[in-house]
C-alpha positions as CSV (number, residue, x, y, z in Angstrom):
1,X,0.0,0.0,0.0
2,X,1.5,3.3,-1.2
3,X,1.4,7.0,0.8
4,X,-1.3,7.7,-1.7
5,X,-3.4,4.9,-1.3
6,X,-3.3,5.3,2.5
7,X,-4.2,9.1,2.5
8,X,-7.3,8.8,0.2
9,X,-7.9,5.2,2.9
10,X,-7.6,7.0,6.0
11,X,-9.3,10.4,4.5
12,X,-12.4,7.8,4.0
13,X,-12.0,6.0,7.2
14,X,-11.9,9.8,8.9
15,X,-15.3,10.9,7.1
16,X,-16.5,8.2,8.7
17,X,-15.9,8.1,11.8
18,X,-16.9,11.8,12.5
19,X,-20.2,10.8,12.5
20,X,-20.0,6.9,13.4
21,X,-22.4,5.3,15.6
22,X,-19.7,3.3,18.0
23,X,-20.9,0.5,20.4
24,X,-19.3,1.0,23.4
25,X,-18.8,-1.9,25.2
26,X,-19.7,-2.3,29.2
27,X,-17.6,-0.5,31.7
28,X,-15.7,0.5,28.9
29,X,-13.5,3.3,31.3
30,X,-12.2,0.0,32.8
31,X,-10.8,-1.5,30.0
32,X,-7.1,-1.3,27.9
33,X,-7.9,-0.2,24.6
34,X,-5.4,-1.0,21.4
35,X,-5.1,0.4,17.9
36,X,-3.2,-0.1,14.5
37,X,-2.1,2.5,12.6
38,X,-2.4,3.5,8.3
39,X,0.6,5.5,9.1
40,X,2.6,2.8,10.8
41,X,1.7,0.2,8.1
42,X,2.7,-2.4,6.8
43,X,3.8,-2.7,9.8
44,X,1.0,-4.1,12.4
45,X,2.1,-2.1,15.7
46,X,-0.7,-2.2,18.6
47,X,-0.9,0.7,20.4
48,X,-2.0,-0.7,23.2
49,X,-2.6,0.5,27.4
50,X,-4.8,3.1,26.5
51,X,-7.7,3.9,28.4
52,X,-10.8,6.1,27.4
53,X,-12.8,8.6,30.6
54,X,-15.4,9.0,28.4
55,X,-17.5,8.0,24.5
56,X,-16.4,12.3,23.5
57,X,-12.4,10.9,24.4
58,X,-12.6,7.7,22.0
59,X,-14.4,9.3,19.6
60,X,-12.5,12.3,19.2
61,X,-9.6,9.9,19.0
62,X,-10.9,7.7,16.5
63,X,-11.2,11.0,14.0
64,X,-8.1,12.4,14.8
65,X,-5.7,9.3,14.4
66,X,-8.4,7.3,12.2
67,X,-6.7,3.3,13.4
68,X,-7.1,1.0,10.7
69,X,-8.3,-1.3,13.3
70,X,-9.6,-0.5,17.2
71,X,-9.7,-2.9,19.7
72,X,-10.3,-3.1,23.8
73,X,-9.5,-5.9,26.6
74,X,-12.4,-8.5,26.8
75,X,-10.6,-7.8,30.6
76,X,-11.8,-5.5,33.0
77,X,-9.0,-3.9,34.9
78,X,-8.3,-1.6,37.9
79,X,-6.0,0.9,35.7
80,X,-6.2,-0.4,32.5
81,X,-3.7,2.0,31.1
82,X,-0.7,0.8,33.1
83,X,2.0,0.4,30.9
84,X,2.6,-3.1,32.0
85,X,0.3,-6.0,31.8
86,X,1.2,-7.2,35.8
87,X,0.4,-3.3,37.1
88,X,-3.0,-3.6,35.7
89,X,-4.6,-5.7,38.2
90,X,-6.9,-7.7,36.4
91,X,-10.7,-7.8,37.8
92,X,-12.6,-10.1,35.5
93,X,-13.6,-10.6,32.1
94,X,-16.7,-11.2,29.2
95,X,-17.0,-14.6,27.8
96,X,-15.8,-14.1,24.3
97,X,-16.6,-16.6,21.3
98,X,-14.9,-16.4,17.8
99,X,-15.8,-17.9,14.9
100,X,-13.7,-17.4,11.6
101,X,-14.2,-18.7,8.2
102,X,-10.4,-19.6,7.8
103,X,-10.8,-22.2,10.5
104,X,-13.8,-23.8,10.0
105,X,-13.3,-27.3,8.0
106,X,-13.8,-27.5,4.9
107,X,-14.9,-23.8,4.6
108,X,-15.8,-23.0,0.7
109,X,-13.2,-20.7,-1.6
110,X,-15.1,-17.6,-2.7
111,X,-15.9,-14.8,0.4
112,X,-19.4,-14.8,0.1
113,X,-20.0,-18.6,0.3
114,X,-16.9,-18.3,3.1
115,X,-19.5,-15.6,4.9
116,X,-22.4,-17.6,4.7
117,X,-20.9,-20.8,5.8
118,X,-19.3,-19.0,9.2
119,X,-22.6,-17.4,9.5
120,X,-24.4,-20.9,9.7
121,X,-21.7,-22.2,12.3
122,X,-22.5,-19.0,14.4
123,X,-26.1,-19.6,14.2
124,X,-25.2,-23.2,15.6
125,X,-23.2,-21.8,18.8
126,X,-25.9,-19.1,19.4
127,X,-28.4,-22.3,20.2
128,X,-25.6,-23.6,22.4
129,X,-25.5,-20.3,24.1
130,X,-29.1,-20.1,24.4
131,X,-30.6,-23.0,24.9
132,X,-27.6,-25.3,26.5
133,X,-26.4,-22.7,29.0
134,X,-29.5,-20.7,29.3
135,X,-28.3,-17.2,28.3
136,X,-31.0,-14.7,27.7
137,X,-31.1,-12.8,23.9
138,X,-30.8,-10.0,25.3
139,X,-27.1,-11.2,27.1
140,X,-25.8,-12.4,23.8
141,X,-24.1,-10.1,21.7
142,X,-23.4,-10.9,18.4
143,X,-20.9,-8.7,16.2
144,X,-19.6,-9.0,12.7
145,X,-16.1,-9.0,12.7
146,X,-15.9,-6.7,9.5
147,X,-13.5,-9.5,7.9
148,X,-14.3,-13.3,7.7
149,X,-16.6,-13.9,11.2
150,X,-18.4,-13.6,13.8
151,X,-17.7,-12.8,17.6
152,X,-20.3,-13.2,20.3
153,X,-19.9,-11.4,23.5
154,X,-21.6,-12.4,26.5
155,X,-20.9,-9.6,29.9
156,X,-23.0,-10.8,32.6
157,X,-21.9,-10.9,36.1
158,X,-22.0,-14.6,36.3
159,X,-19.2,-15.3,33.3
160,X,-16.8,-12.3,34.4
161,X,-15.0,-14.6,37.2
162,X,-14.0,-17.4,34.9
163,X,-11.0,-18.7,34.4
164,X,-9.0,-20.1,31.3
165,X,-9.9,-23.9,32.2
166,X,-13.5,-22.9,32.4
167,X,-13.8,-21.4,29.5
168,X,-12.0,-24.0,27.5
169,X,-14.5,-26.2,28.9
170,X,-17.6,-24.5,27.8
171,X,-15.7,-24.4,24.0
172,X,-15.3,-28.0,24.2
173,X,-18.6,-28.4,25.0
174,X,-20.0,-26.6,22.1
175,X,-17.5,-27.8,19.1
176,X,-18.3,-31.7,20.9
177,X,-14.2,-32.1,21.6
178,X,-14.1,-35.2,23.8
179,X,-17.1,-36.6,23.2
180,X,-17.8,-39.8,23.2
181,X,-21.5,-40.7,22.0
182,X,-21.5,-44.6,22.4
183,X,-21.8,-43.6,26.3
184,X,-25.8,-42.3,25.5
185,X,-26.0,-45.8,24.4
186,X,-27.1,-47.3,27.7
187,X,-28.5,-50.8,27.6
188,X,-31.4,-52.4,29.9
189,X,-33.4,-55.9,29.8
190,X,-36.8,-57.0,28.1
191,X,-38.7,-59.7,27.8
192,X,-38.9,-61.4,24.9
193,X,-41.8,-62.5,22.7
194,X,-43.3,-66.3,23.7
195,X,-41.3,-68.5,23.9
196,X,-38.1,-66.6,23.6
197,X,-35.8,-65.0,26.2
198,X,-35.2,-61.7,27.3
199,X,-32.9,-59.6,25.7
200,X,-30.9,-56.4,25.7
201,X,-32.3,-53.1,23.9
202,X,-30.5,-49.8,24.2
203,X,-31.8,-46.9,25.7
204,X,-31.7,-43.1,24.8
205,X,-31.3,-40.0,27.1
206,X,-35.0,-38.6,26.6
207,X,-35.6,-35.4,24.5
208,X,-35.8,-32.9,27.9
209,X,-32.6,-34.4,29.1
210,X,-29.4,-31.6,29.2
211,X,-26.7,-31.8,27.4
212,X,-25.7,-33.6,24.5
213,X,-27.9,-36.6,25.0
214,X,-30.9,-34.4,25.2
215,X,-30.2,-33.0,21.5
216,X,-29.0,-36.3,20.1
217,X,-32.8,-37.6,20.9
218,X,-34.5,-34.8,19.3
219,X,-32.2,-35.2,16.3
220,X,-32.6,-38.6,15.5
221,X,-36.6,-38.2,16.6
222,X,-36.6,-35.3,14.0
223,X,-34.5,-36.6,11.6
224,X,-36.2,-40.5,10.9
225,X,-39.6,-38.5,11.5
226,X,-38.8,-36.2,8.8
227,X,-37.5,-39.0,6.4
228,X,-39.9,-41.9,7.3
229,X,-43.1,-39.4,5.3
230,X,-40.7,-39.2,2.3
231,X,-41.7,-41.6,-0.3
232,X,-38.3,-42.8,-1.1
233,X,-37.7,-43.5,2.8
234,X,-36.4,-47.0,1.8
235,X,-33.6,-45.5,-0.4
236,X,-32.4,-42.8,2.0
237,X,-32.4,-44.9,5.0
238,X,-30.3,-47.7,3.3
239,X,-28.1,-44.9,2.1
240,X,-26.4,-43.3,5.4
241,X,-23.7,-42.2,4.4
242,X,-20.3,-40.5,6.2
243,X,-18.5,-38.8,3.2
244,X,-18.4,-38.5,-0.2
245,X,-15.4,-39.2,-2.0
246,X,-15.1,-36.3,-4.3
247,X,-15.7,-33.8,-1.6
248,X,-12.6,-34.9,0.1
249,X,-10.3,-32.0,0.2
250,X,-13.7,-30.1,0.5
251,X,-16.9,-29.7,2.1
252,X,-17.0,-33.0,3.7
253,X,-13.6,-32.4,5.6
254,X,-15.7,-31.7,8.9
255,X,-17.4,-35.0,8.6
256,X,-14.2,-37.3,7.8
257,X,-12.5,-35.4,10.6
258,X,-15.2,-35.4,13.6
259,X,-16.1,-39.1,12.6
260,X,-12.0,-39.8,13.1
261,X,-11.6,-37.4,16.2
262,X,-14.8,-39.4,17.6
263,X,-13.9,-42.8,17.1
264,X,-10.1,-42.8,17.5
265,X,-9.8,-39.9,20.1
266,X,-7.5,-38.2,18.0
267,X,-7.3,-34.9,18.8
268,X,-4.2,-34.0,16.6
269,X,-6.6,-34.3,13.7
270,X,-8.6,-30.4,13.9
271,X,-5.3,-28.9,12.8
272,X,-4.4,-31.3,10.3
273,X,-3.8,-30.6,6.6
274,X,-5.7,-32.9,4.4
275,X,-5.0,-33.7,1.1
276,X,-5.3,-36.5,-1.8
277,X,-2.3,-38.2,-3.6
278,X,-1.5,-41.1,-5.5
279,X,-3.9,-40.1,-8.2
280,X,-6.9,-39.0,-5.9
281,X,-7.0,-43.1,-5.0
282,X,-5.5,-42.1,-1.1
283,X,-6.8,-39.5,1.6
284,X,-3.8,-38.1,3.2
285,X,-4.3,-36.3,6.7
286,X,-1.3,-34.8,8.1
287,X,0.1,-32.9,11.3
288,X,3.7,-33.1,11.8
289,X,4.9,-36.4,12.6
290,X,0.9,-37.9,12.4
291,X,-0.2,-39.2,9.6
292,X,-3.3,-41.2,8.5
293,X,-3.8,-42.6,5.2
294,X,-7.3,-43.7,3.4
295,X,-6.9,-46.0,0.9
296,X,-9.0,-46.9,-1.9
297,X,-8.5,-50.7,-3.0
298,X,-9.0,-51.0,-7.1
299,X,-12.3,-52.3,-7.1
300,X,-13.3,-49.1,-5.2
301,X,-15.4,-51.4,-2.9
302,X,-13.7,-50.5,0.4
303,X,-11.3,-47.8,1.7
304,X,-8.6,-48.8,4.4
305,X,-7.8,-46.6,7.2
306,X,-4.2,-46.6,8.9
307,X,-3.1,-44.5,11.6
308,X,0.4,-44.0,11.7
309,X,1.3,-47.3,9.4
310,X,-1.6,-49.6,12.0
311,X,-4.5,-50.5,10.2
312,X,-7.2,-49.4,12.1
313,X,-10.7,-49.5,10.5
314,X,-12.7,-50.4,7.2
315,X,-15.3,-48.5,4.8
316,X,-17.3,-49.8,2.8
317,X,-18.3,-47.8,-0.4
318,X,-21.0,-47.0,-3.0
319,X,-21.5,-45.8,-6.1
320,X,-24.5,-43.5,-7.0
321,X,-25.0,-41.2,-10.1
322,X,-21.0,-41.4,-10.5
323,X,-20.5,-39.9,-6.9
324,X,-18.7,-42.4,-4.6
325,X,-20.2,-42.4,-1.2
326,X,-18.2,-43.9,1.6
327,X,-20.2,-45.9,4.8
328,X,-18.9,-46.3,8.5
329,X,-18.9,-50.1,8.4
330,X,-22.2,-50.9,7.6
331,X,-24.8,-50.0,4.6
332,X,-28.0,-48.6,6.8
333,X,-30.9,-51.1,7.3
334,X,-32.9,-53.5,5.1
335,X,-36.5,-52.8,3.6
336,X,-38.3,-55.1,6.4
337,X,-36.5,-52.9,9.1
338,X,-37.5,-49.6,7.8
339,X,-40.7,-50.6,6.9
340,X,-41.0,-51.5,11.0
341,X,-39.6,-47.8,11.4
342,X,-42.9,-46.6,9.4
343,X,-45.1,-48.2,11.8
344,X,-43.7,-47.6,14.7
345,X,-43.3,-43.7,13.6
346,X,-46.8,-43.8,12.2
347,X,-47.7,-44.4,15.9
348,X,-48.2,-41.1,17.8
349,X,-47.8,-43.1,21.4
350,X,-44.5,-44.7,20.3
351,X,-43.1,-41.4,18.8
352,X,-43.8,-40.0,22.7
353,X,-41.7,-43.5,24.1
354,X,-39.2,-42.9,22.0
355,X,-39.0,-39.6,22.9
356,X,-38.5,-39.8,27.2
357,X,-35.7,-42.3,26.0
358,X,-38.0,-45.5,25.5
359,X,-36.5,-47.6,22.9
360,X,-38.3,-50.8,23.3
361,X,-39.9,-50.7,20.1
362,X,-36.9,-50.6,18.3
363,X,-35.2,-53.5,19.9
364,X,-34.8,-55.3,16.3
365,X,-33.4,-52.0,14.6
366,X,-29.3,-52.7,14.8
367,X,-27.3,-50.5,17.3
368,X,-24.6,-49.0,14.7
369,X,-27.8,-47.8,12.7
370,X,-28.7,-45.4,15.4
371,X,-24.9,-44.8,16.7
372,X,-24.4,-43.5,13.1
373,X,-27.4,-41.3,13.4
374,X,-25.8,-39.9,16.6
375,X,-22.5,-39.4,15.2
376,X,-24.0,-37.5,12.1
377,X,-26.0,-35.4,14.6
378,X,-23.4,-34.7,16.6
379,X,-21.2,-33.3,13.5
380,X,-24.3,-31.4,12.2
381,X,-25.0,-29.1,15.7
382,X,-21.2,-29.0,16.8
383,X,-20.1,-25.3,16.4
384,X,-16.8,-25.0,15.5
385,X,-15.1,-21.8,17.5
386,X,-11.9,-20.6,18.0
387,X,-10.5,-22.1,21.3
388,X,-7.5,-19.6,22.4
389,X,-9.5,-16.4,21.7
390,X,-12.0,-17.6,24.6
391,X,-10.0,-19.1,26.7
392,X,-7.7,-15.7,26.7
393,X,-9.2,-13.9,29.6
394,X,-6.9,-10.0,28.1
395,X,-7.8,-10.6,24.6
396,X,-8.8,-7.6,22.9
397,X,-11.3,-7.8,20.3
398,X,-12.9,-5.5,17.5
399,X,-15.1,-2.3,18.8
400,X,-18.6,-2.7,17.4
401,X,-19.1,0.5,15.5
402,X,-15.3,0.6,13.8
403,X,-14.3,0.0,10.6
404,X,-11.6,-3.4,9.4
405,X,-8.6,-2.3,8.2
406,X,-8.1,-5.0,5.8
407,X,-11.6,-4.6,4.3
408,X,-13.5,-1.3,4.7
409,X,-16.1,-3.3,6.3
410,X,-17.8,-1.9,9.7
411,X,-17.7,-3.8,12.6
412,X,-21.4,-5.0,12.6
413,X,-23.3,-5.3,15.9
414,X,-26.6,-7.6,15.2
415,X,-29.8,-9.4,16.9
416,X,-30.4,-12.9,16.8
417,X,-33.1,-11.5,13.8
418,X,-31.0,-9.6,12.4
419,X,-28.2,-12.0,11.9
420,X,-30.5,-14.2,10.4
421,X,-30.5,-12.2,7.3
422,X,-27.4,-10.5,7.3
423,X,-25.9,-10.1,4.2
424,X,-22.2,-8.5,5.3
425,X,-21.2,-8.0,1.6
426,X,-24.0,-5.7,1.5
427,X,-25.3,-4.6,5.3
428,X,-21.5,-4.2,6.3
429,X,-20.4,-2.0,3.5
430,X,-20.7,1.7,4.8
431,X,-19.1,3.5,1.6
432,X,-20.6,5.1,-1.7
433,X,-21.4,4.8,-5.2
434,X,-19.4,6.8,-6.6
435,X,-16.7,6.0,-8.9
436,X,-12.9,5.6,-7.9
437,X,-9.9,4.8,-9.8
438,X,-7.3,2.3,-9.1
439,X,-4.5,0.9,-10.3
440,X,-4.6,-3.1,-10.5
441,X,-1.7,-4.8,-9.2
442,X,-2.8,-8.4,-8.4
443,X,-5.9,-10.4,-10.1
444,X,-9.0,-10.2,-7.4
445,X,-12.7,-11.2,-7.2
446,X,-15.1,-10.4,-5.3
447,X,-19.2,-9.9,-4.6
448,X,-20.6,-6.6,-2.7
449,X,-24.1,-5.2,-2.7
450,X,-24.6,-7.6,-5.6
451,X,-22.2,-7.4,-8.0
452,X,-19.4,-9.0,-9.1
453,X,-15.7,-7.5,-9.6
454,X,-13.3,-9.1,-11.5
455,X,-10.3,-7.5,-11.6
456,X,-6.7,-8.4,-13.2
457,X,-3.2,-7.4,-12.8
458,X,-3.1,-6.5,-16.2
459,X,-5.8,-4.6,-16.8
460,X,-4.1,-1.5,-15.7
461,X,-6.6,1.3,-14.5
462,X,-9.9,0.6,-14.0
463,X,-12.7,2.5,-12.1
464,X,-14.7,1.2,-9.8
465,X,-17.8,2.0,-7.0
466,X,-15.8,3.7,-3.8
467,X,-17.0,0.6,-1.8
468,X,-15.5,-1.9,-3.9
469,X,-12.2,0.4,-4.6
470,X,-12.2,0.5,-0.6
471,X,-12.2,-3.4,-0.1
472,X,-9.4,-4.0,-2.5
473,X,-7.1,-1.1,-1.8
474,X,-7.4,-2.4,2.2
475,X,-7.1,-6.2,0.9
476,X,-3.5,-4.9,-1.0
477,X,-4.2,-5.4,-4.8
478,X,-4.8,-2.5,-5.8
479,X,-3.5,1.1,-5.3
480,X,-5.2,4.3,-5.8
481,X,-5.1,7.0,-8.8
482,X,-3.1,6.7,-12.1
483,X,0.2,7.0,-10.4
């Protein structure tokens, strides 16, 4: 980014922020604020252990030196402008949740899928947050990061005094690290039909139960009672698949890798590169040393899993309309099975059985049928959230109100509602109409407020809306003016 480029950046940034609407978080004299710089960049220096008395203070700063980015301390503190992190005397802090697109598995290429994807994963922890932990709405605070997430910002009294562990806790909780669902499995006696012995059936946690168990009922409840009034029932239950070949590097990462972190406790495996070799015949997952290796034999019947040169586990595959679909041991149930699944779902009193955890009535339906069902369900409503960003207890974290440095986006505070349709390539995009023109120096796409712009390093100058000439002289390919 060239002088000229950051003057006309920071001349824009400036006109905005004279007449900003900035969210100011709670207690906001008690926390550190920090800020980066146009006129320090490329260098990212924080200037941090700044402290505000009042909104007329930051706000007059915020127009004079115009930060590419602004920040404060999740942390309250007893002088939060000490120069030293120890003299600051730390008092407590909000529970902070991150969720960005460049760590979710699997996460799709172009920034407007990549958006709608992370917004979908934030919609998934804002159940947790609501409906697992009991937070009110109105204590949930959801903000755009003005980038490529989502932060969610909960400051009630009852969160402030927890510590890292605690908080680690609460993200394994939500993102389902650790869990092992063959434990909801339990097993009880029954008698048999006359004439035969009793037997074993496996029993459920019931629907109003907390926890995991709870929503692993109403999934598998929801999901076969959804399916079962299909008319091709038959095919999709004897279909249950875990991944799809071809989506392997791809969308189906998530599912490969929670089916693998599940089953073989591997915890390596969420920071793992994954990748296929040997002429797209082998899965390769890597992290340092690890390595795991899926193997395709040549009649593409079965895939062979090896962890660190052991054989471990077999797939069995199938073939439909081209797309090779890969199964967790077993190939669903049989026609006279599911056809015992329509009755017994047809059956308003055995739907409310099944429901408080009463499995009786499925006693002839095999185990890894349903154990598959929870394991899809639990990688369906796991959230997947940036650990070390909650567990920090002096993170600082985008002000609500500001604008990204890196994309001319604002910083986007939003209601459940409101998230619900939030379009950030158009809602977060605060600049005009009118045209701008800019030098190309690297080939760049992108979507805002519903148009496309394709851009490439040899097209020389081109003009462009201000908004869109803002995103990609902040994202670095392009400079402003002829010169």
């Amino acid at each position: 980014m060239n002088e000229k480029t950051k003057r006309f950046i920071k001349s824009k940034f400036q006109d905005y922020y004279r007449t900003a609407e900035i969210h100011l978080p709670p207690d906001f004299t008690s926390r550190e604020w920090g800020f980066i710089l146009f006129d320090e960049m490329p260098e990212f220096v924080m200037r941090r252990h700044k402290a505000f008395g009042s909104r007329g203070e930051l706000q007059d700063y915020l127009s004079g030196m115009v930060p590419a980015h602004a920040y404060y301390s999740v942390a309250y503190y007893e002088y939060p402008n000490a120069p030293k992190m120890k003299e600051k005397n730390w008092l407590s802090a909000d529970l902070i949740f991150d969720l960005d697109a460049d760590h979710l598995p699997g996460a799709p290429q172009s920034y407007a899928d990549m958006l709608e994807h992370v917004k979908q994963e934030s919609l998934k922890l804002y159940g947790f947050l609501n409906n697992d932990f009991g937070f009110d709405e109105k204590d949930i605070h959801i903000v755009f990061s003005g980038g490529r997430g989502y932060h969610f910002h909960i400051s009630t009294p009852a969160v402030r005094a927890l510590g890292s562990a605690e908080r680690r806790e609460i993200v394994d909780y939500v993102s389902s690290t650790g869990l092992e669902v063959n434990r909801f499995f339990g097993k009880k006696e029954v008698s048999g039909d006359a004439g035969r012995e009793s037997a074993e059936v496996f029993v459920l946690p019931s629907e109003d139960e907390g926890g995991w168990g709870g929503r692993i009922n109403r999934y598998i409840i929801s999901y076969l009672s959804g399916i079962l009034k299909q008319d091709d029932s038959i095919k999709m239950l004897t279909s249950l698949y875990l991944f799809r070949w071809d989506k392997i590097p791809g969308n189906h990462n998530k599912r490969l890798m929670d089916f693998l972190s599940r089953h073989f406790a591997i915890e390596w495996i969420k920071t793992s590169e994954i990748e296929k070799i040997d002429d797209g015949r082998v899965i390769k997952i890597l992290n340092g040393k690890n390595v795991i290796l899926l193997s395709l034999n040549d009649m593409k019947t079965k895939v062979n899993l090896k962890i660190n040169g052991v054989k471990s586990y077999e797939f069995f595959t199938k073939t439909e309309n081209d797309n090779l679909k890969i199964y967790p041991g077993f190939k669903g149930i049989g026609e006279k099975k599911i056809e015992q699944l329509v009755r017994i779902f047809s059956d308003e009193h055995q739907v409310e059985l099944l429901k408080n955890g009463k499995m009786e009535s499925l006693s002839k339906i095999p185990k890894p049928f349903f154990e598959t069902l929870a394991n899809q369900a639990v990688s369906e409503m796991s959230a997947s959230v940036d650990e070390p960003v909650t567990a920090d207890i002096k993170r600082l974290i985008r002000l609500p109100g500001s604008l990204h440095g890196g994309s001319g986006m604002r910083v986007t505070t939003l209601s459940l509602s409101e998230l619900e349709t939030f379009d950030p390539l158009n809602d977060a995009v605060v600049f005009s109409d009118e045209s701008v023109q800019l030098k190309v120096i690297k080939p760049f796409s992108v979507q805002m407020k519903g148009n496309e712009f394709v851009v490439e390093e040899g097209d020389g100058m081109v003009k462009l809306p201000e908004y869109a000439a803002m995103y990609l002289m902040c994202r670095g390919v392009a400079e402003y003016g002829s010169n």
